[in-house]
Structures are given as structure tokens and as C-alpha cells.
C-alpha positions as CSV (number, residue, x, y, z in Angstrom):
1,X,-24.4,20.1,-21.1
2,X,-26.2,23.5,-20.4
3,X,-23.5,26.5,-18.2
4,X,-24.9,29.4,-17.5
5,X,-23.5,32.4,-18.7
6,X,-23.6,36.4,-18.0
7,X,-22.5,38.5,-20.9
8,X,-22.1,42.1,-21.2
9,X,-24.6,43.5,-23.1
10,X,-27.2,41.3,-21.3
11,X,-26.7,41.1,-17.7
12,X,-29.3,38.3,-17.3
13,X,-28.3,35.0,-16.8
14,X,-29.0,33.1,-20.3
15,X,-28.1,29.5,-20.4
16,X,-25.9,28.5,-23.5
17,X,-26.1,24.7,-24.7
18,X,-22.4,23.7,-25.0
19,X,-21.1,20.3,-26.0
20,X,-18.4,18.8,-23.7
21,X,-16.8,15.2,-24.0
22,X,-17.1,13.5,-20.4
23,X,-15.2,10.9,-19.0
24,X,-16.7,9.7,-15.7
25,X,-14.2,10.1,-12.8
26,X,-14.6,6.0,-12.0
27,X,-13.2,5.5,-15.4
28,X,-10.3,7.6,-14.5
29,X,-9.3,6.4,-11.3
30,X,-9.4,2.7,-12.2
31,X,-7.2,3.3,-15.4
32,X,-5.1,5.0,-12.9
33,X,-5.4,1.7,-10.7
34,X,-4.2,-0.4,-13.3
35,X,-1.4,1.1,-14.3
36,X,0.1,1.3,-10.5
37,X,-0.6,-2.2,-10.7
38,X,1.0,-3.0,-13.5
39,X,3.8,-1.2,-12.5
40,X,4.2,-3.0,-8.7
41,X,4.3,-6.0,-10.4
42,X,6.9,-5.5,-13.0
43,X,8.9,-4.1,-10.0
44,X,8.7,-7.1,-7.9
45,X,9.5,-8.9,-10.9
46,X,12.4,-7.3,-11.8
47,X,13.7,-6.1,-8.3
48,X,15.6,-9.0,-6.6
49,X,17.0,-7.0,-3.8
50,X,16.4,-8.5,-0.2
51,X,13.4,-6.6,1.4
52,X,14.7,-3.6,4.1
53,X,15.2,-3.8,7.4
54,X,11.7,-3.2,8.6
55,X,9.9,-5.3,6.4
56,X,12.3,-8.3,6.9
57,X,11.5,-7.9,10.6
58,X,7.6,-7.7,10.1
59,X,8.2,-10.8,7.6
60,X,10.2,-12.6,9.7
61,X,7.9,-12.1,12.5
62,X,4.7,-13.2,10.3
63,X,6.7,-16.5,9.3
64,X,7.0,-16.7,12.9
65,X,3.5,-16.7,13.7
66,X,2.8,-19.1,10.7
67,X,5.0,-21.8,12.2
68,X,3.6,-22.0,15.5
69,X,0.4,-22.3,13.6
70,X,1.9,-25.7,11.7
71,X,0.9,-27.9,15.0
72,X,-1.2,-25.8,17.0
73,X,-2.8,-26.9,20.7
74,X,-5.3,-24.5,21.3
75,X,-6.0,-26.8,25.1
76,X,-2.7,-26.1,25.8
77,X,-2.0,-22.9,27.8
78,X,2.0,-22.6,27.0
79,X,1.0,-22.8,23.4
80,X,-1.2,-19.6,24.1
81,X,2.0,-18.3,25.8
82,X,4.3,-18.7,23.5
83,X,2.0,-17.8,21.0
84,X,1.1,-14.5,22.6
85,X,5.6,-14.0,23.5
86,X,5.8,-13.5,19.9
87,X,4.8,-10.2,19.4
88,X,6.5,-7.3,20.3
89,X,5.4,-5.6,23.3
90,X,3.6,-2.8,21.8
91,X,2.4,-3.8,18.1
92,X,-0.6,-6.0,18.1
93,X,-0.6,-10.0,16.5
94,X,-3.6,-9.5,14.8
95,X,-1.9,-7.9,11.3
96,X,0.5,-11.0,11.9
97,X,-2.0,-13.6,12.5
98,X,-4.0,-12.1,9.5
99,X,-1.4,-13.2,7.1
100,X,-1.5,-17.1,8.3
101,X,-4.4,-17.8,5.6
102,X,-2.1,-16.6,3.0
103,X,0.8,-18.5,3.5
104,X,-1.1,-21.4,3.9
105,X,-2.3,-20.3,0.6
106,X,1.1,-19.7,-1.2
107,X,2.8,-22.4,0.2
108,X,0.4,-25.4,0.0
109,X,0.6,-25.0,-3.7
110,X,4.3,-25.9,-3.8
């Protein structure tokens, strides 16, 4: 890698050929990744602490949405009702509705 450097006794600009290792910054940040990953997992593994308040809520309500999804009758206008009742008024369904896929997912293996 070539710096430029300005000395003393010679104002100019020379540039001086210096050797520097180089790691590339994608490197680092997946390393960094990885080991937040590895560590989220060993906590859930280890923690066996019911989840807090406001995540059982937003669980609870995702199970919710999942269950009306278990016989659904999209003809049927108080299916839509109920369906739409279930959120709260000001939060959306959609982050709710987005986790359906994965509990069909998790639980069709069992």
C-alpha cells in the first residue's frame, strides 16, 4: 500500500511504499455475525425463563392469528371480522399474519 508522506527536510509530498496486513471489513463483520449468533442460540438454549410480558402478548396474539388460520373461510364475511377483531386497535396484523408460514413450519414437523 503506497501513503503519502511530508517530512521535514523535504516539504514535497513523496510517497513511501509501506506494507500493511488487510483484513477486508466483510470478513470482519460476518465473524462478528457469527459469534452473536452463536451466542443467541446458546442463550435460548440455556435460558428456560417464560418470555416477558410484551413478547408473551405479541406471542400470544401471533398464536391467535395462527388458529383462526387452522379452518379458514375466506367467502365468509364474519371470518374477515373476526379475523380483523384480533388485532389491537392501533398495531397492524401484517407482522402477525407474517408469522403463520412459520408455525405452520415448526409445527407440522411434530
Amino acid at each position: 500500500m503506497n501513503f503519502i508522506i511530508q517530512t521535514a527536510e523535504n516539504p514535497k509530498l513523496k510517497i513511501q511504499n509501506r506494507k500493511t496486513r488487510f483484513i477486508p471489513d466483510g470478513s470482519i463483520l460476518a465473524l462478528i455475525w457469527i459469534a452473536i449468533c452463536i451466542f443467541d442460540i446458546s442463550w435460548i438454549l440455556l435460558n428456560n425463563a417464560p418470555p416477558g410480558w410484551d413478547q408473551g402478548d405479541h406471542l400470544t396474539r401471533a398464536v391467535n392469528y395462527w388458529g383462526m388460520f387452522q379452518n379458514p373461510d375466506f367467502f365468509d364475511g364474519e371470518w374477515w371480522t373476526k379475523l380483523w377483531r384480533l388485532s389491537p386497535g392501533y398495531r397492524s396484523p401484517f407482522v402477525y399474519l407474517m408469522t403463520i408460514p412459520f408455525f405452520i413450519f415448526i409445527w407440522s414437523k411434530r
